[in-house]
N, C-alpha and C positions, 0 to 999 in steps of 0.2 A: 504494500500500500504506500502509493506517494503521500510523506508527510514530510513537512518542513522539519530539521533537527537544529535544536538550539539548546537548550536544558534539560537533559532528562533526571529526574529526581523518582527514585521508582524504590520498591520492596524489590526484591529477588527469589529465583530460581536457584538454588545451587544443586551441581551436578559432576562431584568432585570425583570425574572417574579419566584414566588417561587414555590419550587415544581413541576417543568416540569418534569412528569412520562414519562416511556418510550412509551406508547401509545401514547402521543401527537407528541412525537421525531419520531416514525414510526408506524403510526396506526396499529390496528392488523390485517386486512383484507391484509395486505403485507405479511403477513408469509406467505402465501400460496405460495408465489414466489419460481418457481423451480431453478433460478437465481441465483448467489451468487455474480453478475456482481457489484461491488464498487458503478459503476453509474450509474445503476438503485433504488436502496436502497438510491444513495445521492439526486437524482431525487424528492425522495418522502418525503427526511426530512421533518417533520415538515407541512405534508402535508395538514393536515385539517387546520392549521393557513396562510398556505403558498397559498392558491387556494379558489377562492371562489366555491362553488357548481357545477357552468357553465363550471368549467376547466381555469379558467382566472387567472390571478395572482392578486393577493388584496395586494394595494398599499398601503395600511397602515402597512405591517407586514416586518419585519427587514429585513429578503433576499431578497423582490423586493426593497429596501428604494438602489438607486444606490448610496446613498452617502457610505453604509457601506462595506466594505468586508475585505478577509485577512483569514489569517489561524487560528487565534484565534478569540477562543468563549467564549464570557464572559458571565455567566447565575448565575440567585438566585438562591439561597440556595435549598439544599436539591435538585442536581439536578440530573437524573437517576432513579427517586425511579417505584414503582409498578412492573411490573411482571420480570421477569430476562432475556429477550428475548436480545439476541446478535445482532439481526439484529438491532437494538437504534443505538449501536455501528460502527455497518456497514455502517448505515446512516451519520452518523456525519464523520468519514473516507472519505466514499465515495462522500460527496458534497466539501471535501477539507480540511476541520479543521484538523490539526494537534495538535492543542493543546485547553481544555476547562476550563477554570479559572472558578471555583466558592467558596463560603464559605464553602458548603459541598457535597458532593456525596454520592447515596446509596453505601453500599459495592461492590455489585453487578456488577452493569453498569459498576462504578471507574473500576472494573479488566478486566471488555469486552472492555472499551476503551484501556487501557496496553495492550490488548493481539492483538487489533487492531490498534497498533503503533498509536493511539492518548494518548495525555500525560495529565491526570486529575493533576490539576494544585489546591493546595487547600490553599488558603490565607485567611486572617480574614476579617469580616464581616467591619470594616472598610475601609482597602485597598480596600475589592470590592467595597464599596459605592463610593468610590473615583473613582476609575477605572468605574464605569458608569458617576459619573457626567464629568468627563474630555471625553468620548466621545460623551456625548452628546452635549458639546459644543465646542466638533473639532471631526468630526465624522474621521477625516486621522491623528489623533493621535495613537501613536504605541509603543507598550508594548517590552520589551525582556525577553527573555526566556534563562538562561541559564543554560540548563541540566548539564553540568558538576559541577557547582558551586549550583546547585540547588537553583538557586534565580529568582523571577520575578521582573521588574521594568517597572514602570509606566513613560515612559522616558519623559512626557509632566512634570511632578513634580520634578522626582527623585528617590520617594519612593520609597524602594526594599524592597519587601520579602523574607525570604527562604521559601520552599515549600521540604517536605518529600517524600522520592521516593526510596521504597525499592529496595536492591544494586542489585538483582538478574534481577529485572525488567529495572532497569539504564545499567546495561552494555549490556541487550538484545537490548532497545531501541539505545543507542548510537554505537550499531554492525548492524544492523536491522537483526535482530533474533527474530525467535517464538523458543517457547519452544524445535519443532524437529529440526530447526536448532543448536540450544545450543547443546542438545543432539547429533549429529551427527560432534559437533566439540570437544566434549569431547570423540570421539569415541578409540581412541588411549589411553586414559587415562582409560575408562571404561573395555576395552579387558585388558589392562595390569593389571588391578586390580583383575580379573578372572583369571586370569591367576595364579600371585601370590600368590590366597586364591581357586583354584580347587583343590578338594579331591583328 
């Protein structure tokens, strides 16, 4: 969902596990989906840990736990990695997350969440061990995000981060632009430049 980003001040998800491929984020029996509907894709997040066999929901795993929710997703290291499937991204958009804090991202995923207005959030391997022990013992403890200042803060401590966010993808996210909207606002600037340099 295009949304303009500027401050996000949210409760969290934590999902303090390493290496969450993108098959576990949206298994691959979902591709086949002729759908591109946000909310069926967010439906299915995480769906083999999310549902027990019977279709029920298994009360041990983070999205039924009702203590947690909010638009940040805090996950272990190394998160996004195995095949490059866009739909991970669509998932994680589509159940709500706006934004996913971890120590690292595959390349991959990191750019299908940017291009799906979720904002890969990547801080040290410290900060996140902090940022799981503090919700795990105040699960309505809340993080800020700010895009402009490009910092995150753990606001139950204080600690801030900064967090890297290349300028092209920062000013799309804080306009809510995909790449043909950019394009189609640089259109007056693109003609005139044809214009200037036609043979």
């Amino acid at each position: 969902m295009k949304q303009k980003f500027d401050i996000i001040e949210s409760t969290c998800v934590p999902l303090p596990l390493e290496n969450v491929d993108t098959d576990q984020i949206i298994p691959a029996r979902f591709l086949k989906a002729t759908t591109r509907e946000e909310s069926f894709f967010g439906e299915n997040l995480f769906r083999d840990w999310r549902y027990r066999p019977d279709g029920t929901p298994d009360p041990g795993f983070v999205l039924n736990d009702p203590r947690y929710g909010g638009e940040i997703l805090v996950a272990g290291k190394n998160f996004g990695s195995g095949s490059s499937r866009e739909h991970a991204a669509w998932a994680i958009a589509g159940y709500g997350f706006r934004v996913v804090i971890s120590s690292f991202f595959a390349d991959i995923h990191k750019n299908n969440e940017l291009n799906n207005f979720v904002l890969p959030v990547v801080v040290s391997e410290p900060f996140l061990a902090e940022l799981f022990a503090t919700l795990a013992a105040d699960p309505s403890a809340k993080v800020r995000v700010d895009v402009p200042a490009q910092t995150v803060t753990n606001l139950s401590t204080g600690r801030t981060e900064s967090f890297e966010l290349n300028g092209y993808k920062k000013y799309c996210l804080m306009n809510a632009l995909d790449d043909i909207d950019y394009l189609l606002e640089q259109k007056a600037k693109i003609e005139a430049y044809e214009q200037k340099h036609a043979l």
